[in-house]
C-alpha positions as CSV (number, residue, x, y, z in Angstrom):
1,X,-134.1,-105.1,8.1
2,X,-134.5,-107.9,5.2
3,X,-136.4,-107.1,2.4
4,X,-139.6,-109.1,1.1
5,X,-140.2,-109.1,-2.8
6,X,-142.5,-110.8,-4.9
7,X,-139.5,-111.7,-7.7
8,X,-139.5,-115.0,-9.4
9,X,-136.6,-115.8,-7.6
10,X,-136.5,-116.4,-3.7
11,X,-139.3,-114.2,-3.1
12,X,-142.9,-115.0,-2.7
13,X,-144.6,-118.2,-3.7
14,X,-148.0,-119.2,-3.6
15,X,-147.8,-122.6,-4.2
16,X,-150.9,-124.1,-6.1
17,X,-152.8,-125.8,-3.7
18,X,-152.3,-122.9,-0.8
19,X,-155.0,-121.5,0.9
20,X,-154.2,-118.3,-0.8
21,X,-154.8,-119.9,-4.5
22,X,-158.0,-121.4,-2.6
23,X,-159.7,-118.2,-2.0
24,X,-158.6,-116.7,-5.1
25,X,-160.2,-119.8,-7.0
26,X,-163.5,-119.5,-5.3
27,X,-163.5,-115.7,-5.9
28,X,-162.7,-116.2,-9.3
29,X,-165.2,-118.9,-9.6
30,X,-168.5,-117.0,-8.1
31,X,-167.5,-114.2,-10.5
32,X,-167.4,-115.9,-13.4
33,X,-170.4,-118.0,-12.3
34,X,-172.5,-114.4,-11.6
35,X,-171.4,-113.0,-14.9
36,X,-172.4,-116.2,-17.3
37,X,-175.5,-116.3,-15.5
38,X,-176.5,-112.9,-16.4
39,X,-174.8,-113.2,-19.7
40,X,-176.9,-115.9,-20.9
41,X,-180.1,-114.4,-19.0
42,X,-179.2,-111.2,-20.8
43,X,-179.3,-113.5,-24.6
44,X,-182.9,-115.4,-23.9
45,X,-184.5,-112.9,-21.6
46,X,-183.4,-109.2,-22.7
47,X,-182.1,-106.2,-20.7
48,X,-185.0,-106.5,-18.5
49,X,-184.2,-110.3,-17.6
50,X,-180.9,-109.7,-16.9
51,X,-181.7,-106.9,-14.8
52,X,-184.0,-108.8,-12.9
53,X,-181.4,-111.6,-12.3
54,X,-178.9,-108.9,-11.2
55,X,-181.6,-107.8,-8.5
56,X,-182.0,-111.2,-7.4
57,X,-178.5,-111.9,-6.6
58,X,-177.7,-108.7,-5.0
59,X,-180.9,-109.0,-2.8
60,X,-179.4,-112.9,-1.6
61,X,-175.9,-112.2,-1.6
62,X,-174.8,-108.4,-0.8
63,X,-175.6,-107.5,2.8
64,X,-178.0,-105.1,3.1
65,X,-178.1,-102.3,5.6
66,X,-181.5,-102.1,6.3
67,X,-182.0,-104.1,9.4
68,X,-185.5,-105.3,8.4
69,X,-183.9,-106.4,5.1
70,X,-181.0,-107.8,7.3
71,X,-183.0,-110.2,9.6
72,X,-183.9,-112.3,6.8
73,X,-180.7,-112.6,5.1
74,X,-178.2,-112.9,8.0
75,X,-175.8,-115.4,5.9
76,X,-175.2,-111.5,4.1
77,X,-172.5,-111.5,6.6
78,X,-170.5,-113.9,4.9
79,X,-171.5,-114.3,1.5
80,X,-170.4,-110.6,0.9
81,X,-166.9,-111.1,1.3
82,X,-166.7,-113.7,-1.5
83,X,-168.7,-111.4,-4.6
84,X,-167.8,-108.4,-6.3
85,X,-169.9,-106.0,-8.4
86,X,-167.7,-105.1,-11.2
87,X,-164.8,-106.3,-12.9
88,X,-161.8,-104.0,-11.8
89,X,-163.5,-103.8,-8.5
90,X,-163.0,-107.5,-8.5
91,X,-159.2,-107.3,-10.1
92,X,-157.9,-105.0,-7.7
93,X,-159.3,-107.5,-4.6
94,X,-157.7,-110.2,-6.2
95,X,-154.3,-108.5,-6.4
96,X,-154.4,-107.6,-3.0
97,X,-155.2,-111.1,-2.2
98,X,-152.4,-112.8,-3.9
99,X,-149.3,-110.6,-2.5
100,X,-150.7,-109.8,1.2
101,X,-152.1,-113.2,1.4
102,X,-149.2,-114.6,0.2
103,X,-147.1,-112.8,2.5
104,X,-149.0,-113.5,5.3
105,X,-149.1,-117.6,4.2
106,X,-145.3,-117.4,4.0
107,X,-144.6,-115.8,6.8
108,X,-147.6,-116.3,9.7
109,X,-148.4,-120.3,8.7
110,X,-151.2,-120.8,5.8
111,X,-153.7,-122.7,8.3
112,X,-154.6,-119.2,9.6
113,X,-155.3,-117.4,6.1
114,X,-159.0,-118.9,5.6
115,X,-159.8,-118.2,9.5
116,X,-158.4,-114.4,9.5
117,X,-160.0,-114.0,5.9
118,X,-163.4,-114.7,7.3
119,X,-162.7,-112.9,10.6
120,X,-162.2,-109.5,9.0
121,X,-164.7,-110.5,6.3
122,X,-167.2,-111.0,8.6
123,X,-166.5,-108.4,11.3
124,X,-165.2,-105.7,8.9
125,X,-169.0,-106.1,7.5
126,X,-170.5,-106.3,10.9
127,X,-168.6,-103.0,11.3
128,X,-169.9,-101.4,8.8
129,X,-173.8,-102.4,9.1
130,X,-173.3,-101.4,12.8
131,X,-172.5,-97.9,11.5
132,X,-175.1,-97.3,9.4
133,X,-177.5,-98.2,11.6
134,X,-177.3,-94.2,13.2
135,X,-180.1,-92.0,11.8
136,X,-178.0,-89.7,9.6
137,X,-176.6,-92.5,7.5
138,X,-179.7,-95.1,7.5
139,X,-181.6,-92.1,6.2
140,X,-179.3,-91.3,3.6
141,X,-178.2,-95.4,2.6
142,X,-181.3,-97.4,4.0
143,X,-181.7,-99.4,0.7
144,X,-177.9,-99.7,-0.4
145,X,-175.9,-103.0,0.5
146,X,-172.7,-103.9,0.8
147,X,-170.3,-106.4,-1.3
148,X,-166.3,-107.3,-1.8
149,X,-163.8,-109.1,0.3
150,X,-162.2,-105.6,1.4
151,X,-162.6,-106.2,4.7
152,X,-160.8,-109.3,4.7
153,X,-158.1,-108.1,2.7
154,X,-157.3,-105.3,5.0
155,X,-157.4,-107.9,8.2
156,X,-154.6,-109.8,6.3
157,X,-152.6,-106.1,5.8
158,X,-153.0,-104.7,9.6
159,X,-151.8,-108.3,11.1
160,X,-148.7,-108.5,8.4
161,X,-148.2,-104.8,9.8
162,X,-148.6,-105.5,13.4
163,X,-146.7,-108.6,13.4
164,X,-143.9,-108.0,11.1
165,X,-143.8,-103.9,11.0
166,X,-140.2,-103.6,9.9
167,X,-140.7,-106.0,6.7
168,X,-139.5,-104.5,3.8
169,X,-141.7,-104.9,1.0
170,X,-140.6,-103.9,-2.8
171,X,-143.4,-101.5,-4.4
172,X,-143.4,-100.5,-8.0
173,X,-142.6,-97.1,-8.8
174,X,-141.5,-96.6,-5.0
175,X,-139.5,-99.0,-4.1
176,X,-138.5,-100.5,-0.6
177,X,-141.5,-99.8,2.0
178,X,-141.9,-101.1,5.4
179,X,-145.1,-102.4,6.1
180,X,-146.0,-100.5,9.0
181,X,-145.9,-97.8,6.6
182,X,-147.6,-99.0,3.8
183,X,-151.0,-99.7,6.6
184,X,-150.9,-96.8,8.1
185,X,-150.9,-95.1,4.5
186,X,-154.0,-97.0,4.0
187,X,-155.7,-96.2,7.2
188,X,-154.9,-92.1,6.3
189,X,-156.6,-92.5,3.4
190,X,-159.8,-94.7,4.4
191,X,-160.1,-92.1,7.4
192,X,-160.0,-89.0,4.6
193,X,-162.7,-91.2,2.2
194,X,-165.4,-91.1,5.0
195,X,-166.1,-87.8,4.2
196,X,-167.3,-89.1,0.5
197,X,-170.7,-90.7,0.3
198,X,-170.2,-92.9,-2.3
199,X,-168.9,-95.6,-1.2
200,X,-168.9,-95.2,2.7
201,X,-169.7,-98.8,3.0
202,X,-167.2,-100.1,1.6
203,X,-165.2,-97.8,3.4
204,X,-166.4,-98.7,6.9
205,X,-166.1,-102.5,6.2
206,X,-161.8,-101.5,5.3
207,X,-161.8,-99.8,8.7
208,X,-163.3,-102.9,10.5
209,X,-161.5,-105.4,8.9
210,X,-158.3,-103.8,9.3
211,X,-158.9,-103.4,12.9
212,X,-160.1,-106.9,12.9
213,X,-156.5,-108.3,12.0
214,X,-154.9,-105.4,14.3
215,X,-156.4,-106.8,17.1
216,X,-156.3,-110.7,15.9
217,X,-152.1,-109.5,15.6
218,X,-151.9,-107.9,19.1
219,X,-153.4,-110.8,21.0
220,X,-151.4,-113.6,19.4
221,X,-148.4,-111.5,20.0
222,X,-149.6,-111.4,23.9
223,X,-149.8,-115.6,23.3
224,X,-153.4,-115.5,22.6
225,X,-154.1,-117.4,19.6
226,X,-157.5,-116.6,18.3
227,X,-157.5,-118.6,15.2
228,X,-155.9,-121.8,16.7
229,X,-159.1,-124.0,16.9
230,X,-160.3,-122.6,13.3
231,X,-156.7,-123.5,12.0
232,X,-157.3,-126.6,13.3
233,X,-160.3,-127.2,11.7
234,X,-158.9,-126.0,8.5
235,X,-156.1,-128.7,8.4
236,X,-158.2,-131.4,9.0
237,X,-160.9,-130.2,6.2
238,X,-158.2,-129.8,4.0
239,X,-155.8,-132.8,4.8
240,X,-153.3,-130.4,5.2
241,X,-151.2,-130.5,8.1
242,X,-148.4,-127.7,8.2
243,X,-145.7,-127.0,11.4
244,X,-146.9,-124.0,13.0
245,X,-144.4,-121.0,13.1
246,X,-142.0,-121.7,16.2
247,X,-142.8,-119.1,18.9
248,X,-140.1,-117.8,21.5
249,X,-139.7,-115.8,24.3
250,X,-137.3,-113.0,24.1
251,X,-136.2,-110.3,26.9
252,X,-138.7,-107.8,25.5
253,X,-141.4,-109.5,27.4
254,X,-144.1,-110.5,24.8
255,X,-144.4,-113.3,22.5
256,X,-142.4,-113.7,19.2
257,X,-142.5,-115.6,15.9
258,X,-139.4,-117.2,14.5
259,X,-139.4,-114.5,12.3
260,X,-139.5,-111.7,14.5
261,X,-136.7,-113.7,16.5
262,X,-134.2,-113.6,13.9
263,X,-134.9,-110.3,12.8
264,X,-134.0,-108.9,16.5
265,X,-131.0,-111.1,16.3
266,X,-129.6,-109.9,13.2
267,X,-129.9,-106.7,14.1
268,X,-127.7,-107.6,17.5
269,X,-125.4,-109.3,15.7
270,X,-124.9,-106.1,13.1
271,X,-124.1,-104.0,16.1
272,X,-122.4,-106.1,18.3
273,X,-120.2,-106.7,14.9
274,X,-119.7,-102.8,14.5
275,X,-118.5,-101.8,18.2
276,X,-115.7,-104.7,17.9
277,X,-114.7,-102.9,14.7
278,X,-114.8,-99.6,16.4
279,X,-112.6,-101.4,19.7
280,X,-110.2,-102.6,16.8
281,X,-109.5,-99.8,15.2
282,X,-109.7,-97.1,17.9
283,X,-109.4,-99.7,21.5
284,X,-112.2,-99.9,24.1
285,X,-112.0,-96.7,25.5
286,X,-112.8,-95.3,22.0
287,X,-116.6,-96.7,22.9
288,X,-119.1,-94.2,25.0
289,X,-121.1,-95.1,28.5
290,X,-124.0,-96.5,25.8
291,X,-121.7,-98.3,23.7
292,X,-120.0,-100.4,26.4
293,X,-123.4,-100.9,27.9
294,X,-124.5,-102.5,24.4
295,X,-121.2,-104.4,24.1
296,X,-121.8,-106.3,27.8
297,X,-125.5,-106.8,27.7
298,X,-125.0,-108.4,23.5
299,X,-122.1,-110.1,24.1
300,X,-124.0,-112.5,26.8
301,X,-126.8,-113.1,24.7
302,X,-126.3,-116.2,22.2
């Protein structure tokens, strides 16, 4: 399987005007805004100002699990996965952003990263609020609320994994890592932090997000494009029109991306490549029942 790195040279770009670089600007943007708001609240107004103004924009941004609370402020949903409390919580998001979205732009078609950003946004934080509507946890978080683009992060790593499982991707300290892997590593470890109440939330909304862009990733592969129409609606907003990734059908009876197309094919070629070595050094008969099976059913395919 090929390997994807993020190296200055032929591995990942995120070109400056890219839908990636887009979200990543208007994250950076509303958390720079939020933080020279209180900043200068904090210089005219005091502790107690700047507390205040802290309040208010939680209360009108961060969706809040009590469903009395949530009635009112239904846009919650949405405005949640674009502010962060906190500035590493905010650092780490953005990293994730930048290489899974990137990888996913490069790879899936960039007209699809705003639609599958707000579709596990949005349903990874329905998820959650959904969740903590049962008695146990509404007693226990009734007056919490939830913020961070988590659940849209994890949409764009369960679709990469789903759609491109076998994709080799180069991790510090660790090295080569296939992404079906590196997802379900990340699923493990959400599943074991729902036993710890302090951030169950957030937790919740990684679950649903991730299994937002699992599902998004099995449909499309079925030829069900759920994002189609929003992509659409994206590239004309934006002016930018992009070729969609070329799907083709293969013997294994779904639908595959270019991508996905090649990979299987450069695989087949690899093995079709080693049994004629085998034939030349040791002749045909050298080759068992599975071999020769492999050799006739590769050897028609182009």
């Amino acid at each position: 399987m090929s390997q994807y790195g993020f190296s200055r040279r032929g591995g990942m770009q995120v070109p400056p005007r890219s839908p990636v670089m887009q979200l990543l600007v208007v994250n950076l943007g509303l958390f720079l805004a939020g933080n020279l708001a209180f900043f200068v609240v904090l210089l005219f107004q005091g502790a107690e100002g700047a507390s205040a103004l802290r309040n208010i924009l939680s209360d009108w941004l961060a969706m809040p699990y009590n469903l009395e609370a949530f009635v009112f402020r239904p846009w919650t949903l949405l405005t949640a996965a674009f502010f962060h409390q906190g500035f590493f919580h905010f650092l780490f998001n953005m990293v994730f952003l930048y290489f899974l979205g990137g990888l996913l732009q490069t790879l899936h078609g960039a007209s699809k990263i705003w639609p599958l950003y707000l579709l596990g946004g949005i349903l990874g934080n329905i998820f959650s609020f959904l969740i903590f509507q049962a008695p146990g946890t509404q007693a226990m978080f009734g007056a919490s609320s939830l913020l961070g683009a988590s659940g849209a992060l994890m949409a764009f790593m369960f679709a990469a994994a789903r759609l491109y499982p076998n994709m080799q991707v180069q991790l510090l300290l660790f090295g080569a890592v296939r992404l079906k892997y590196i997802a379900i590593f990340y699923f493990l470890l959400n599943v074991l932090m729902l036993g710890s109440a302090s951030n169950l939330g957030g937790t919740l909304a990684h679950l649903g997000g991730g299994l937002a862009g699992l599902l998004y990733a099995w449909q499309f592969q079925k030829g069900k494009d759920w994002l189609a129409r929003p992509a659409r609606w994206y590239e004309k907003i934006s002016g930018q029109k992009e070729q969609a990734p070329v799907m083709m059908k293969v013997q294994y009876g779904r639908t595959l991306s270019d991508y996905e197309y090649r990979e299987i094919k450069a695989e087949r070629e690899a093995t079709l490549d080693e049994l004629l070595d085998k034939i030349n050094e040791k002749g045909f008969n050298s080759l068992n029942r599975k071999e020769k099976a492999l050799l006739q059913k590769y050897s028609k395919q182009k």
